[in-house]
Each structure stands twice: as structure tokens, then as C-alpha cells.
C-alpha positions as a Markdown table, in Angstrom:
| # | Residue | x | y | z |
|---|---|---|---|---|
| 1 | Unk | 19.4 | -5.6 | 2.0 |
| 2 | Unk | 18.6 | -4.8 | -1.7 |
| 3 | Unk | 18.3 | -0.4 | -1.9 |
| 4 | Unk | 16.6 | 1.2 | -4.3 |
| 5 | Unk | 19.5 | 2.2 | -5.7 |
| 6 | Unk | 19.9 | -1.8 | -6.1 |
| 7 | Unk | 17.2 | -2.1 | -7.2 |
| 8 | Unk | 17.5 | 0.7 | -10.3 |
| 9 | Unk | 20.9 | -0.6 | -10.8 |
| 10 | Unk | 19.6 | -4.3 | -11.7 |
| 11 | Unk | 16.4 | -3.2 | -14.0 |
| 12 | Unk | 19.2 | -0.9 | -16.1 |
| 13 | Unk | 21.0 | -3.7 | -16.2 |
| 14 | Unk | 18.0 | -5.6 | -17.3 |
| 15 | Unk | 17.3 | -3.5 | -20.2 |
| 16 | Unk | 20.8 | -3.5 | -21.3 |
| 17 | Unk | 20.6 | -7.7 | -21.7 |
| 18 | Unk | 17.4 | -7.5 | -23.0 |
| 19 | Unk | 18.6 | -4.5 | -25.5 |
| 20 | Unk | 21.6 | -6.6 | -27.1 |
| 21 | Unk | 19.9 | -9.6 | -27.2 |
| 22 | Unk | 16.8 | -8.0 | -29.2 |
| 23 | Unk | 17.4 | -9.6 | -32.7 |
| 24 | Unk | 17.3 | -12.9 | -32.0 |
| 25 | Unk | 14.1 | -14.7 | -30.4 |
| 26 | Unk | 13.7 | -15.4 | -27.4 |
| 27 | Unk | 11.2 | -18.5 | -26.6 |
| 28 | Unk | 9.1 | -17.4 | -23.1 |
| 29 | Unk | 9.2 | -20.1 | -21.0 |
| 30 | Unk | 6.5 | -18.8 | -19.4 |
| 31 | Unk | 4.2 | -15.6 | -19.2 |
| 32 | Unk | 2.4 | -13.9 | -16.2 |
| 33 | Unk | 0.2 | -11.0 | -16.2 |
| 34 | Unk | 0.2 | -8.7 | -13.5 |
| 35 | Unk | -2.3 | -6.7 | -12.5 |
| 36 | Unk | -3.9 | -3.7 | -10.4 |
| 37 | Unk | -5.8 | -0.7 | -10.4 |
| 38 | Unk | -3.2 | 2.9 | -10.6 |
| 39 | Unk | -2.3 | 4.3 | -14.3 |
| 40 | Unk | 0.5 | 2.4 | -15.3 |
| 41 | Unk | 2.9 | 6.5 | -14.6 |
| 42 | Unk | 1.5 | 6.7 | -10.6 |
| 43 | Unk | 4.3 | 6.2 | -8.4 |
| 44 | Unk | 3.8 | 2.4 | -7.6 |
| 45 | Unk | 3.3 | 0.7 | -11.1 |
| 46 | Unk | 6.4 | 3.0 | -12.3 |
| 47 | Unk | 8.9 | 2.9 | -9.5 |
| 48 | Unk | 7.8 | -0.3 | -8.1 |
| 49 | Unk | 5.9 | -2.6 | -10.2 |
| 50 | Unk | 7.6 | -2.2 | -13.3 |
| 51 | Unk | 11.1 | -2.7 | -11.6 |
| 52 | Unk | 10.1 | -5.4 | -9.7 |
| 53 | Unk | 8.9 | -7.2 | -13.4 |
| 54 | Unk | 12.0 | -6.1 | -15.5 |
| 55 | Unk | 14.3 | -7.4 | -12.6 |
| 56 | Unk | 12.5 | -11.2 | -12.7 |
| 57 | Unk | 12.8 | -10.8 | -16.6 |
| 58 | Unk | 16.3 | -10.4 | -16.6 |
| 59 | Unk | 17.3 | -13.2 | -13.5 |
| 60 | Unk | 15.6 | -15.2 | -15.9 |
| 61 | Unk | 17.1 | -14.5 | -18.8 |
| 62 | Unk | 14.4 | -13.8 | -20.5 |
| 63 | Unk | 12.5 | -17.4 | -19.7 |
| 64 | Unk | 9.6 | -15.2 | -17.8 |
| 65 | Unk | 7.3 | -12.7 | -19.4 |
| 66 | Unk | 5.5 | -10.6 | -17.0 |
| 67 | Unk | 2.8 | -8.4 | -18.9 |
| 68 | Unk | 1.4 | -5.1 | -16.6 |
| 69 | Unk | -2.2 | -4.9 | -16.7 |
| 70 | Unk | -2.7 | -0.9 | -15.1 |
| 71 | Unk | -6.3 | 0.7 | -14.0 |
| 72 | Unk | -8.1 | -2.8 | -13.9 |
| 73 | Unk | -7.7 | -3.6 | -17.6 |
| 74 | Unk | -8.6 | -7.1 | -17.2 |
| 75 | Unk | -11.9 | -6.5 | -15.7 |
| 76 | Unk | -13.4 | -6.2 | -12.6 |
| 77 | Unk | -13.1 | -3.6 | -9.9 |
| 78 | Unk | -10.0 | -3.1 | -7.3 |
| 79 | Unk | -11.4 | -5.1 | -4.1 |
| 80 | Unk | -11.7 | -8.7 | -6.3 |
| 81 | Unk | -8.2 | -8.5 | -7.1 |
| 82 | Unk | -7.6 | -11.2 | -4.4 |
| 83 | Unk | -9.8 | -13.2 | -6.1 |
| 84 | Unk | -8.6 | -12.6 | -9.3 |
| 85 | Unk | -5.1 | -13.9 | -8.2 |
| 86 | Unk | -6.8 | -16.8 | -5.9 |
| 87 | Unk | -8.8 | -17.9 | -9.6 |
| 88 | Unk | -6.3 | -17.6 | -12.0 |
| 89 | Unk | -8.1 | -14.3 | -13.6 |
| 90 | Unk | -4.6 | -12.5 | -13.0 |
| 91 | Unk | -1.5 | -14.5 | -12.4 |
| 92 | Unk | -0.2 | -11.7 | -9.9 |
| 93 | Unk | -1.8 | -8.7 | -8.4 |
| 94 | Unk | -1.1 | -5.9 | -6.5 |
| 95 | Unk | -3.9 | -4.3 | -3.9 |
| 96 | Unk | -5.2 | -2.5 | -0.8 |
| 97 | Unk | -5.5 | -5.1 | 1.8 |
| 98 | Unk | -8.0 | -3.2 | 3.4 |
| 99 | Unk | -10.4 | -3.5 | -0.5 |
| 100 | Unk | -11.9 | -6.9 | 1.4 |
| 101 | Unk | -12.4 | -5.6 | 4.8 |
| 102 | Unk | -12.2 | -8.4 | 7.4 |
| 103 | Unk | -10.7 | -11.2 | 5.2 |
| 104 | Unk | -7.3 | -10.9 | 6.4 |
| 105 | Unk | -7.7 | -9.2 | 10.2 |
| 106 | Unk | -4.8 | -9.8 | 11.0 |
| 107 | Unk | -3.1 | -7.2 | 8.6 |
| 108 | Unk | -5.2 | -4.5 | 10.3 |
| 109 | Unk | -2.3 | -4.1 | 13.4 |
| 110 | Unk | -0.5 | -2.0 | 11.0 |
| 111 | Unk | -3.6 | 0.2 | 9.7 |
| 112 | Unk | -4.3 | 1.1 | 13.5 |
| 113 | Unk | -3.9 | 4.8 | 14.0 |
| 114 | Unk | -0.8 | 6.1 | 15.3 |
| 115 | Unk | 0.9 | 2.9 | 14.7 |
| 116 | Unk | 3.1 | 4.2 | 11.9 |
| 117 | Unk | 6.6 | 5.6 | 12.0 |
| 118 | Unk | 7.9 | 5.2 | 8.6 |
| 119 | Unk | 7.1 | 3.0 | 5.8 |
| 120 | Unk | 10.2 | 0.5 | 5.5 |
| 121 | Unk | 10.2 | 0.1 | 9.5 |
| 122 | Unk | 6.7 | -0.7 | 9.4 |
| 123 | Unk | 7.2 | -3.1 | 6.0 |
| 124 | Unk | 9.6 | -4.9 | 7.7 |
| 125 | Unk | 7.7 | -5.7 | 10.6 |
| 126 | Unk | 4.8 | -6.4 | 8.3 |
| 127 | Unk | 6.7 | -9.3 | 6.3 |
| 128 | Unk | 8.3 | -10.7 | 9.7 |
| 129 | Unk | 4.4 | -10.8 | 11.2 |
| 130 | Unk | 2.9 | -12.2 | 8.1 |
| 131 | Unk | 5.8 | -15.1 | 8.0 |
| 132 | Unk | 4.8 | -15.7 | 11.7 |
| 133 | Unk | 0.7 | -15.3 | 11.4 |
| 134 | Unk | -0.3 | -14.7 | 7.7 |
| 135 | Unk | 1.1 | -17.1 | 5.5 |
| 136 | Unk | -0.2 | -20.2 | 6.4 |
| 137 | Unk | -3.2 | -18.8 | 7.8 |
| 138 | Unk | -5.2 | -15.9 | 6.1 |
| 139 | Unk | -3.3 | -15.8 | 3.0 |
| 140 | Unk | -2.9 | -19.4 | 2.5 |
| 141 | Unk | -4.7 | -19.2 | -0.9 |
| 142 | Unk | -2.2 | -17.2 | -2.6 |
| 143 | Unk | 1.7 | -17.4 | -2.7 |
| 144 | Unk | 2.7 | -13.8 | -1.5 |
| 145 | Unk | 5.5 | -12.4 | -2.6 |
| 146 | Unk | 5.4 | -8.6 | -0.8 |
| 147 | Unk | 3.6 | -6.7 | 1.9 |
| 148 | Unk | 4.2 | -3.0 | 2.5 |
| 149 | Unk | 2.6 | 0.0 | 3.7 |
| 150 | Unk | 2.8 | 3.7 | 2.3 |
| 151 | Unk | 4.1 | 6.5 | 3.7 |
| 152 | Unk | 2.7 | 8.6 | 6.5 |
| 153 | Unk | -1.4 | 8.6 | 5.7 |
| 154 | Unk | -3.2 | 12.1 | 6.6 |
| 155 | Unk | -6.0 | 14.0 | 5.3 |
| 156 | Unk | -6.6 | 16.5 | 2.2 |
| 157 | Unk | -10.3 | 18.3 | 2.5 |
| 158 | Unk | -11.7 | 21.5 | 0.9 |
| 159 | Unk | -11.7 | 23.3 | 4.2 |
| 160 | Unk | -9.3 | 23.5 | 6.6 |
| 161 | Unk | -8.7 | 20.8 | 9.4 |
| 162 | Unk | -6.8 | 21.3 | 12.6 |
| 163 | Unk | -8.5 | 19.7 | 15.3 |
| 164 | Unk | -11.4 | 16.6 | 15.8 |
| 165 | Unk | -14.1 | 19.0 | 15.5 |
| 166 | Unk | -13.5 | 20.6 | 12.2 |
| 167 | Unk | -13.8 | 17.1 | 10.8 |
| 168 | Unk | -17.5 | 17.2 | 11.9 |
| 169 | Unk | -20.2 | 16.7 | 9.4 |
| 170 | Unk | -17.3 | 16.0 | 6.4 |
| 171 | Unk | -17.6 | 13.2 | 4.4 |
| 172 | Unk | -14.4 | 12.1 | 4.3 |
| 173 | Unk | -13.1 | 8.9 | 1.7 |
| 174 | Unk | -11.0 | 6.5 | 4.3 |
| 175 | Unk | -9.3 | 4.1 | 2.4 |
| 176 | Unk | -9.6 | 1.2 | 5.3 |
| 177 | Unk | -12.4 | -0.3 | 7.4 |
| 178 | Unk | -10.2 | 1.2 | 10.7 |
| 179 | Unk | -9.4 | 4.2 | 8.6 |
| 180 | Unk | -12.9 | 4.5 | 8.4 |
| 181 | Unk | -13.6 | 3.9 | 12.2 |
| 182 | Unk | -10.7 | 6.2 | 12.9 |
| 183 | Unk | -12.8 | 9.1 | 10.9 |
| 184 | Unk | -16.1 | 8.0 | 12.8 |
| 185 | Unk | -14.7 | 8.9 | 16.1 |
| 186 | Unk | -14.2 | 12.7 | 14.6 |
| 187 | Unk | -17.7 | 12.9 | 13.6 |
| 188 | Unk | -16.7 | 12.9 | 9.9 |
| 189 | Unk | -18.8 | 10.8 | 7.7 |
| 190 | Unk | -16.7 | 7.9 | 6.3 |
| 191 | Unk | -17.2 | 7.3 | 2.7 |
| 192 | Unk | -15.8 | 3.8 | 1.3 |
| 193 | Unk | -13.8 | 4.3 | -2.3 |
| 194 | Unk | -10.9 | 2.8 | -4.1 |
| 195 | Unk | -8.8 | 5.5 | -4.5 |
| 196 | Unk | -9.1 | 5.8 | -8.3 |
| 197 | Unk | -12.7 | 6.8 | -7.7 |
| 198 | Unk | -11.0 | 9.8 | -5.2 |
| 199 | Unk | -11.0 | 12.5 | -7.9 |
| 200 | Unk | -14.4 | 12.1 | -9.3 |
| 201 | Unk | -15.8 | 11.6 | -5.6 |
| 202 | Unk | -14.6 | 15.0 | -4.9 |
| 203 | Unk | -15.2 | 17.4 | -8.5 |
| 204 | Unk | -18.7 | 16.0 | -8.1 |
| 205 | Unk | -18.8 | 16.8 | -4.3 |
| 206 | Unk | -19.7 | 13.1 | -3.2 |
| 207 | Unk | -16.6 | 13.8 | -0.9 |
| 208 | Unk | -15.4 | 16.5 | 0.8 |
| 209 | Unk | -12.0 | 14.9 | 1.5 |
| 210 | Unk | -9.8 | 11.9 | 1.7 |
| 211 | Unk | -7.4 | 10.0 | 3.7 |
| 212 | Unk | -4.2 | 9.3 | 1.5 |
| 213 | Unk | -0.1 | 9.6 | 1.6 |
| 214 | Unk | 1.1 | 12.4 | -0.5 |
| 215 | Unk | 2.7 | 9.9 | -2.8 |
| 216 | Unk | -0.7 | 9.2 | -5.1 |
| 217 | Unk | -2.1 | 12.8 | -4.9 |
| 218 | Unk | 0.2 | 13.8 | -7.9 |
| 219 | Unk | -1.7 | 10.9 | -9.9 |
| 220 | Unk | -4.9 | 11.8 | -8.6 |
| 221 | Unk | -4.9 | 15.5 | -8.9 |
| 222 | Unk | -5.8 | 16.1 | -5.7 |
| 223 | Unk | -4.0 | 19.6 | -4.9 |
| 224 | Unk | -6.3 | 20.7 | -7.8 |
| 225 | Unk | -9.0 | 19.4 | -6.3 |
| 226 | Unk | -9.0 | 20.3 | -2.9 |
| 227 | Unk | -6.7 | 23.3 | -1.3 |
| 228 | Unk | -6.1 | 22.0 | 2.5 |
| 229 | Unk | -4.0 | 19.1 | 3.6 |
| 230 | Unk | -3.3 | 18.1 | 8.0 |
| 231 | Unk | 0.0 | 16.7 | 8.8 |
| 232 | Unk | 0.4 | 15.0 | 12.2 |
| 233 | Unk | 3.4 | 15.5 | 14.0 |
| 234 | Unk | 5.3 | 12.3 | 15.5 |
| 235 | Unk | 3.6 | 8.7 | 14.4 |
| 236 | Unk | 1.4 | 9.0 | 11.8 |
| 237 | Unk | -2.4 | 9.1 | 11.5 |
| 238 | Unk | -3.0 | 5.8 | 9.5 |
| 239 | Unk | -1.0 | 3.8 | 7.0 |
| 240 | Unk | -2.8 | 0.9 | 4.6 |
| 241 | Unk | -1.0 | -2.7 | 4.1 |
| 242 | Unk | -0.7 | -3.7 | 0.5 |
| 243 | Unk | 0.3 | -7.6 | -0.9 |
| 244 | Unk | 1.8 | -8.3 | -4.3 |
| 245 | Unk | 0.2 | -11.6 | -4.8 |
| 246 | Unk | 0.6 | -14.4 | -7.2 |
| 247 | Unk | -1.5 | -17.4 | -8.1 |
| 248 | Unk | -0.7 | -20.2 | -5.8 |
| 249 | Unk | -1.1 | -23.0 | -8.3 |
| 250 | Unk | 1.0 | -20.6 | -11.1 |
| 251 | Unk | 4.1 | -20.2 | -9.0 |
| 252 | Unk | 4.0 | -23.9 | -7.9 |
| 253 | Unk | 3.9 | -25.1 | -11.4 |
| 254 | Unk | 7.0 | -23.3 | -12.0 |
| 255 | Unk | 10.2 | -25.3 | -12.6 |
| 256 | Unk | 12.7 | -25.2 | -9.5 |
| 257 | Unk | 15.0 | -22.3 | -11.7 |
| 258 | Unk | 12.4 | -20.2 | -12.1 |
| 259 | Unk | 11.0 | -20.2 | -8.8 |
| 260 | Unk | 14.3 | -19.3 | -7.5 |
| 261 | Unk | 14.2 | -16.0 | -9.5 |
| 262 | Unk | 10.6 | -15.1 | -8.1 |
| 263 | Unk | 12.0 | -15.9 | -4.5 |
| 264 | Unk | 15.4 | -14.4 | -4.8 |
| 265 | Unk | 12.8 | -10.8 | -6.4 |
| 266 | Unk | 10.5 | -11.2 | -3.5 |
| 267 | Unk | 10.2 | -11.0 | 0.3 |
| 268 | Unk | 11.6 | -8.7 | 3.1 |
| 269 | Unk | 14.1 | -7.2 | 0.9 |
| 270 | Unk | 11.7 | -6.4 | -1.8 |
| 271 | Unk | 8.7 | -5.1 | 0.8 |
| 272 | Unk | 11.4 | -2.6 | 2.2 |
| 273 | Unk | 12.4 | -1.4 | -1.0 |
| 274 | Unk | 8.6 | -1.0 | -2.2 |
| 275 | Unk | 7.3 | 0.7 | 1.2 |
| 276 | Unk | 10.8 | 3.0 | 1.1 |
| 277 | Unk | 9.9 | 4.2 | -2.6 |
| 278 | Unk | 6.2 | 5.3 | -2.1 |
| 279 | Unk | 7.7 | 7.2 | 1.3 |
| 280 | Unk | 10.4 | 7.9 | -0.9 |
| 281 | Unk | 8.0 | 9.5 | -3.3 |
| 282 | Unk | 5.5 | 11.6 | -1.1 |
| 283 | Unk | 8.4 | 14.6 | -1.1 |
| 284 | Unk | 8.4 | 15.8 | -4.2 |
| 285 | Unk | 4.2 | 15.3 | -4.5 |
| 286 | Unk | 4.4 | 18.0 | -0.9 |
| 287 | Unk | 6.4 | 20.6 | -3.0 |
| 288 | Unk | 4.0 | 20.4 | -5.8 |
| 289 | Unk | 1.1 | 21.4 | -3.7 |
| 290 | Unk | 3.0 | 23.9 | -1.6 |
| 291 | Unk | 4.1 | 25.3 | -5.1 |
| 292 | Unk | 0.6 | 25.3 | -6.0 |
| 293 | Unk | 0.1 | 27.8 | -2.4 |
| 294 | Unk | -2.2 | 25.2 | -0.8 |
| 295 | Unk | -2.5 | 25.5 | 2.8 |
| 296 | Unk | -0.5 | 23.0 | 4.9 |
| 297 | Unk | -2.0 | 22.5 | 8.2 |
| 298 | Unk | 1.0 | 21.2 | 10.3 |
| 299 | Unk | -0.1 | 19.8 | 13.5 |
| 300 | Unk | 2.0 | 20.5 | 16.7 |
| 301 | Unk | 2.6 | 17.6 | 19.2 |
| 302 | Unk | 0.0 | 19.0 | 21.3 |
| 303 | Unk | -2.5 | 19.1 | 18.6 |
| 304 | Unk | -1.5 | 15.4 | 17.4 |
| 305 | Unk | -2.2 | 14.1 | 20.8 |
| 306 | Unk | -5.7 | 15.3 | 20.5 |
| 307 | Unk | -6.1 | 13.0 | 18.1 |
| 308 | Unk | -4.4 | 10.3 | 19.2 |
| 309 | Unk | -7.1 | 10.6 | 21.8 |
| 310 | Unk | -9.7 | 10.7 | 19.8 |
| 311 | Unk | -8.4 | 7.2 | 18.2 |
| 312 | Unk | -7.9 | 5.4 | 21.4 |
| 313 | Unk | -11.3 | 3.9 | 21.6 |
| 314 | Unk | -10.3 | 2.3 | 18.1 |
| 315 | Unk | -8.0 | 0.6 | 19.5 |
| 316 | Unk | -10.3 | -1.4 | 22.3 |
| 317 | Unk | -12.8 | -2.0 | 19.3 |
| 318 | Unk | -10.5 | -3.6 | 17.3 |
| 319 | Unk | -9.4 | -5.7 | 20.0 |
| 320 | Unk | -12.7 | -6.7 | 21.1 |
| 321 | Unk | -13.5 | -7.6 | 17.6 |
| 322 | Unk | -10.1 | -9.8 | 17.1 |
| 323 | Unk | -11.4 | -11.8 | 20.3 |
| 324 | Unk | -14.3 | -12.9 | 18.5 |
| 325 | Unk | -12.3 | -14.5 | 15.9 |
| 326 | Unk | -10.1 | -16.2 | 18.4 |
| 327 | Unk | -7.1 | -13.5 | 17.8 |
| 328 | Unk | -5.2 | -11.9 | 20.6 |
| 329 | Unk | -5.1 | -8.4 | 19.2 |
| 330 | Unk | -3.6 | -6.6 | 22.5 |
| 331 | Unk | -0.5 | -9.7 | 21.0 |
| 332 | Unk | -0.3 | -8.6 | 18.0 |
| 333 | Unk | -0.2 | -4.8 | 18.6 |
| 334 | Unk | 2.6 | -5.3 | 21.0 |
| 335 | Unk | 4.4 | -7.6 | 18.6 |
| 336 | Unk | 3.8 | -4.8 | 15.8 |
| 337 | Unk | 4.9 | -2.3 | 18.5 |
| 338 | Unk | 7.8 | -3.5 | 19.2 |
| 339 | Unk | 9.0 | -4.5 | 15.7 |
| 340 | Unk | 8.4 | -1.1 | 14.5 |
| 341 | Unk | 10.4 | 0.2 | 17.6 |
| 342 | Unk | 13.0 | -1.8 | 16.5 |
| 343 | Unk | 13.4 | -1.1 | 13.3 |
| 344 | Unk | 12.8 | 2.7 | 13.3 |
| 345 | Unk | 15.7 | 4.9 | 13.2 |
């Protein structure tokens, strides 16, 4: 498996090819633009993104040209990024799964809460599942070419929150449809935003808080904007599943060379590396808030398995619902169960 430190090595190397070679020109065989919705400095487009382009650039000597499109700078808004990539409006995107809610269902096993022990365990098991489930079925439109999860998801709210109750009344920004159900079952209010809208939603007090991994609240601001984040202890509360997804008909016009280097940049290797980095990542975001003298609720094992209570009935919604579209969810959560356990250390 390809670390990050792989990873880094190969885009210095990258530059270093690209550097020497910079006074003669080189013809582009082919160019794709890349989009999505962060500043092109948050943690994903930077440590992510951008490594993931500059290491196809230099496999292919140069013969692809991937421009970076940040904060939706070819139009639209975050949740038609699929469609921008299914269209042709972008030639690859990254995104939220969760942006079209009930498109791809199947996804939704790893946004359950409680379901998350770290991020690569659960990426791995999310690229093995969407080999066995997803490709040929609910992403069949696009040719996907990652599928991670963040770190461990928990909440950041301008009063303190410890147990169920204190959510009640809150409006809360959950950044999934079961995320969402999840914060219903507290007696929150759930409030449906992409999460560049997260900082406005709460300086203008549309929000009282918000349901995100430590990674993005550098980015965001958020320790500035809100004083109190809850930590679970054990599994976490909620994680979201993101794609990196390219045009079907783009990659299949490809010569045979060239779609080597996209396959040899993309798959389980790469989705571990990308859900290791943001978990990676979420460290050094904590100490800036604790250095700021937030207040960091830490939840006790007793207190986390309040809310795993809380969450249960989630569970028996969701797979209620996923019988209605012919899908054994009870199947899939043992699958994703089991995967996870397996890959956990």
C-alpha cells in the first residue's frame, strides 16, 4: 500500500521532472479539470487533491494536464457536482456523497452513526463495498476513481453539549441526510448546508452548531465562531463518504497508456491514503482550538453510550427504508461491520 509518505515522495519527485524539463514545451496530450467546492489551502484540495493531480502529471510524463477548479469556480453549487462530472461540465470532481441525498443509498452504511472507527479502516471497506455493490450499480454513470470518509465526525455548538438533551431546541448543520436523522433523534433541529456555507450560517446565527471532523474547522474558522466542541469516546458519532469522480466518457476516451496512469493513481491504495490524511489532519486543527481555550467536552464511555442509544432507532429506519428499494440493509451493515473490524487496528 502507497503511504502518504509515498505519496509526498512521488509529487516531489513530480515537481523535480517537471522543474528540469521546464524550457522546453511540452505538448498536453490531454487536459482535465478538476473540480470541488473547499479553498484550494483547506486540507483536502492541498494534501490530497493537488498530490493526487501532480502524481498523474508526472506518471505521465507530462501527457496529462489536470487543472484544479477550488470553491465551485466553474459554476454551480456543491450537490450538482455529480452531475457536473456525469455531463461533462467538469471532467473530475470531488464531493460529499451525502450533497444528493438518496441517489447512491447504498454509500449511507458508512454515514450510520457509530459505525466509524478510523478513517483508512473505514475507506478500505468503502472501496471493497463499492467494487462489490456500487460500481456497476449506483455509480455506473461515472468512472470512480476514490471513495473515503473523514475522520471521526462530532459536534461544535455555541453552548456546551454533553448529553441528548442539551442538543434540544439547537439548530444544528448535519452534513448528511442520516446525519441529519441522527440530530432529529436529540431534538436538535437539523439544518441542511454544504459546509462552505458553515461559517456564515453560524456569524449570522442561522445555526447554532454543526456536525464536522476537526480537519475543515481550521478552513472554516469555526473555533472563532463557536467556543464548545463534544468528542465521543470509542466509535465515532458520524463520518460522511466522499467519491473523486471522473467523466465516464473522458476516461474511456483515453488511450490505453494513459488510462494506466489514472488506474495505477486511483483505487484502494489511493482512498486509504486520502481518508488517512484528513484523519491525519484533524490533530493539529484540535490544538489550535485548545490553544484558542475552547472548551472540549470529552464524552466518557458511559456518556457515549447514551447516545449510541439515542441513534439506535436510526438504524431500523434506515433499514426499513433500504427494503423499499429492494436493498438488504441489516447485509450491508454486517458486511460494513465486519470489514471495518477487520481492518481496524
Amino acid at each position: 500500500m502507497m503511504s502518504r509518505k509515498g505519496f509526498l515522495k512521488a509529487a516531489t519527485a513530480a515537481a523535480l521532472v517537471l522543474g528540469v524539463g521546464a524550457g522546453a514545451a511540452t505538448a498536453q496530450d490531454v487536459t482535465l479539470r478538476m473540480h470541488q467546492f473547499l479553498p484550494a489551502q483547506a486540507n483536502v484540495p492541498s494534501l490530497i487533491l493537488d498530490v493526487w493531480a501532480d502524481n498523474v502529471e508526472a506518471a505521465s510524463d507530462g501527457r496529462i494536464k489536470i487543472e484544479r477548479f477550488a470553491s465551485m469556480q466553474l459554476g454551480g453549487k456543491p450537490p450538482e457536482l455529480m452531475d457536473q462530472a456525469i455531463d461533462g461540465i467538469a471532467d473530475i470532481v470531488w464531493t460529499v456523497v451525502g450533497y444528493t441525498p438518496g441517489r447512491y443509498p447504498t454509500t449511507e452504511v458508512f454515514e450510520l452513526p457509530f459505525m466509524m472507527t478510523n478513517a483508512r479502516a473505514m475507506s478500505r471497506a468503502y472501496w471493497e463495498m463499492f467494487e462489490t455493490h456500487m460500481k456497476d450499480g449506483e455509480f455506473k454513470d461515472v468512472h470512480v476513481l476514490g471513495t473515503w470518509v473523514h475522520g471521526p465526525g462530532l459536534i461544535h455548538s455555541n453552548t456546551p453539549v454533553r448529553t441528548p438533551s442539551d442538543m434540544e431546541g439547537l439548530k444544528i448543520r448535519g452534513g448528511s441526510r442520516l446525519a441529519n436523522a441522527l440530530l432529529e433523534k436529540t431534538g436538535a433541529t437539523p439544518v441542511g448546508m454544504p459546509v462552505p456555507a458553515v461559517p456564515e450560517g453560524l456569524s449570522k446565527g442561522v445555526i447554532d452548531g454543526t456536525t464536522i471532523p476537526w480537519e475543515v474547522t481550521a478552513a472554516l474558522k469555526i473555533p472563532e465562531l463557536v467556543g464548545n466542541h463534544t468528542e465521543f469516546t470509542g466509535n465515532a458519532l458520524y463520518s460522511l463518504t466522499f467519491v473523486l469522480a471522473m467523466n465516464k466518457d473522458r476516461y474511456e476516451g483515453l488511450p490505453d497508456d494513459l488510462k494506466a496512469v489514472i488506474d495505477d493513481n486511483s483505487g484502494l491504495e489511493f482512498s486509504v491514503f486520502a481518508g488517512g490524511t484528513q484523519e491525519d489532519s484533524d490533530g493539529p486543527a484540535r490544538a489550535a482550538a485548545v490553544e484558542r481555550g475552547n472548551n472540549i467536552v470529552s464524552l466518557s464511555e458511559e456518556e457515549t453510550a447514551l447516545w449510541r442509544s439515542v441513534a439506535e432507532p436510526v438504524y431500523d429506519d434506515w433499514i426499513a427504508e433500504m427494503a423499499t428499494k429492494n436493498i438488504d440493509g441489516q447485509a450491508l451493515i454486517d458486511e460494513a461491520r465486519a470489514l471495518i473490524d477487520k481492518y481496524t487496528e
